[in-house]
N, C-alpha and C positions, 0 to 999 in steps of 0.2 A: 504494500500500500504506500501511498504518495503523500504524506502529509500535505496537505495546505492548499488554496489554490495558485501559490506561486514556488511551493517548496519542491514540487515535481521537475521545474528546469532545474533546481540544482542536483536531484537525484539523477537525471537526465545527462547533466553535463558531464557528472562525476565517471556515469558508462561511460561517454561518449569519448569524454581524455583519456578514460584510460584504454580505450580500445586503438589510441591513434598514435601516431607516432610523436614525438616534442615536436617537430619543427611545424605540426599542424596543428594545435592547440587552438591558436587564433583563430582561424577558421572553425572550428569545432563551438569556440564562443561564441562567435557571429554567426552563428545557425542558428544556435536559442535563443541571440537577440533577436534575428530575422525573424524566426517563428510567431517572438511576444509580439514584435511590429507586428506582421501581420493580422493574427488574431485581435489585437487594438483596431488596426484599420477596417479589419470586419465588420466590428461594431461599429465602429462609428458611423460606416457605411451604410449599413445596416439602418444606424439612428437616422440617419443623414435623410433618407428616402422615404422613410415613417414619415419627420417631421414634413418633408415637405408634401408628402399624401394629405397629411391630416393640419395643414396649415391653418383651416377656420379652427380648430379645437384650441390650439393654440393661440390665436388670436384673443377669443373668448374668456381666456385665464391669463392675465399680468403674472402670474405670479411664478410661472410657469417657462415665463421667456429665457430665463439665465439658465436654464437647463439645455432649452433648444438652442441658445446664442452658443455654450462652452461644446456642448453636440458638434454644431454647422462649422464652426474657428479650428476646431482642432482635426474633424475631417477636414477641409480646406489646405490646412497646414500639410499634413501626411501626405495627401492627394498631390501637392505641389510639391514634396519633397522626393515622394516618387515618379514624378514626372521628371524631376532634374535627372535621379538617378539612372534613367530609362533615356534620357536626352542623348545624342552620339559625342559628346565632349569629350576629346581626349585629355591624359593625364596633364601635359604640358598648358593647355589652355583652360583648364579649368580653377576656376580663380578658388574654390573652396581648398583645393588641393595645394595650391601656392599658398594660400593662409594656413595651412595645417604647416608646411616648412618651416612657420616663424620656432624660434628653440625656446620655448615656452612650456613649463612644465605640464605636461599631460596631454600635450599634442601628438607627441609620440603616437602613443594609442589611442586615440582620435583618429592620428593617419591610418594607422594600418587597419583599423575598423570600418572606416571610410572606404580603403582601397577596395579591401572585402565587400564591400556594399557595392561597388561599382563593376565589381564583377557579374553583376547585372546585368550588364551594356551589352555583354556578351549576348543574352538570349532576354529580351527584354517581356516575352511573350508569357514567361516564369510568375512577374507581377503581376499580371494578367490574373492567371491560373490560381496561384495563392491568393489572389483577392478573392477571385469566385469561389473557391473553396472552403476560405475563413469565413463568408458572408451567408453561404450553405446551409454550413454547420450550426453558427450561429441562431440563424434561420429556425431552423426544427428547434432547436433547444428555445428558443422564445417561443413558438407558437407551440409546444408543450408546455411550459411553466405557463401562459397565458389559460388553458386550457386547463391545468390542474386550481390555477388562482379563480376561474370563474366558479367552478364544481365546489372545490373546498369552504372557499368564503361566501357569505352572506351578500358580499355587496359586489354592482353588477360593475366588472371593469372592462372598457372597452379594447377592440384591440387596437384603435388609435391610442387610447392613452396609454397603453402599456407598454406599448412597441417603440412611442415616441423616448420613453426614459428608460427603454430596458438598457441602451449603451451605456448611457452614464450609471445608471444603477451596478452593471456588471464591473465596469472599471474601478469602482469603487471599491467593488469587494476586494480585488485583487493587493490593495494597500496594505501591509502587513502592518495592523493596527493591534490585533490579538494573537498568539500564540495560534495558528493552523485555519489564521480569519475568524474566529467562533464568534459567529452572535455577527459581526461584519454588515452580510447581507442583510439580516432580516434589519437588523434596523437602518439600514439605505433606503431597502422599499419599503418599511413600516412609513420614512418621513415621506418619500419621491410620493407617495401616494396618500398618504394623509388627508 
């Protein structure tokens, strides 16, 4: 078993190093980074499409906007981060890449994390794949918890409203607030739904 909902990359990683060789490590990190990214960009994706489905709902509730505004900003962001990445820029003319050379402490790995990330450029069709597949996934797992929240509870929740904060709700839990997340979620969506 996997402790936690983020303690599983580190049981993850620990296979994964010790199955490779030293001089691949880095790589091996930046998989489970890549991974987390993607599965974030899911959701948000995810959120992203809700909210704009169900835009009069949201309209209708003020109170409600700083969840769709942090949703829309931080898909936006990812979306245009991985566009760069997926851009055909090569090493030499890419200005993020000349700013990681400054000798600034923690640039180092920044670069070579970075470089890792650009290894993209190669088959760019990969971000693609991994979106549709984290957004999927995601997918079924919301419209089951949506489906278990309508049956179990008393009170009738829509699948706009649910689907519009199930990203922020889920992202939330992921913060290692309590020892294995406990208690995390339910009081995310105890408040997001209130």
């Amino acid at each position: 078993a996997m402790p936690g909902a983020v303690g599983g990359d580190v049981i993850k990683g620990m296979y994964l190093v010790k199955n490779k060789e030293p001089s691949n490590k880095s790589a091996t990190i930046f998989s489970l980074i890549l991974d987390r990214c993607f599965g974030i960009f899911g959701l948000f994706l995810l959120g992203f499409l809700a909210i704009s489905w169900n835009f009069t709902l949201l309209h209708a509730h003020a109170h409600l906007w700083p969840f769709a505004l942090a949703t829309c900003v931080i898909f936006f962001v990812v979306f245009l981060g991985l566009l760069w990445i997926a851009a055909p820029i090569t090493k030499e003319k890419d200005p993020i890449f000349r700013f990681l050379q400054w000798k600034v402490p923690g640039f180092h790995l920044l670069k070579r994390l970075y470089g890792a990330l650009c290894t993209l450029k190669q088959d760019p069709w990969v971000i693609v794949k991994a979106t549709l597949l984290s957004t999927l996934g995601h997918a079924i797992i919301m419209i089951y918890f949506w489906y278990l929240a309508t049956v179990l509870s008393n009170a009738e929740i829509t699948f706009s409203a649910y689907s519009a904060f199930y990203a922020v709700g889920m992202l939330i839990t992921t913060i290692p607030i309590a020892p294995g997340g406990l208690g995390v979620g339910h009081t995310t969506f105890d408040q997001l739904f209130a």
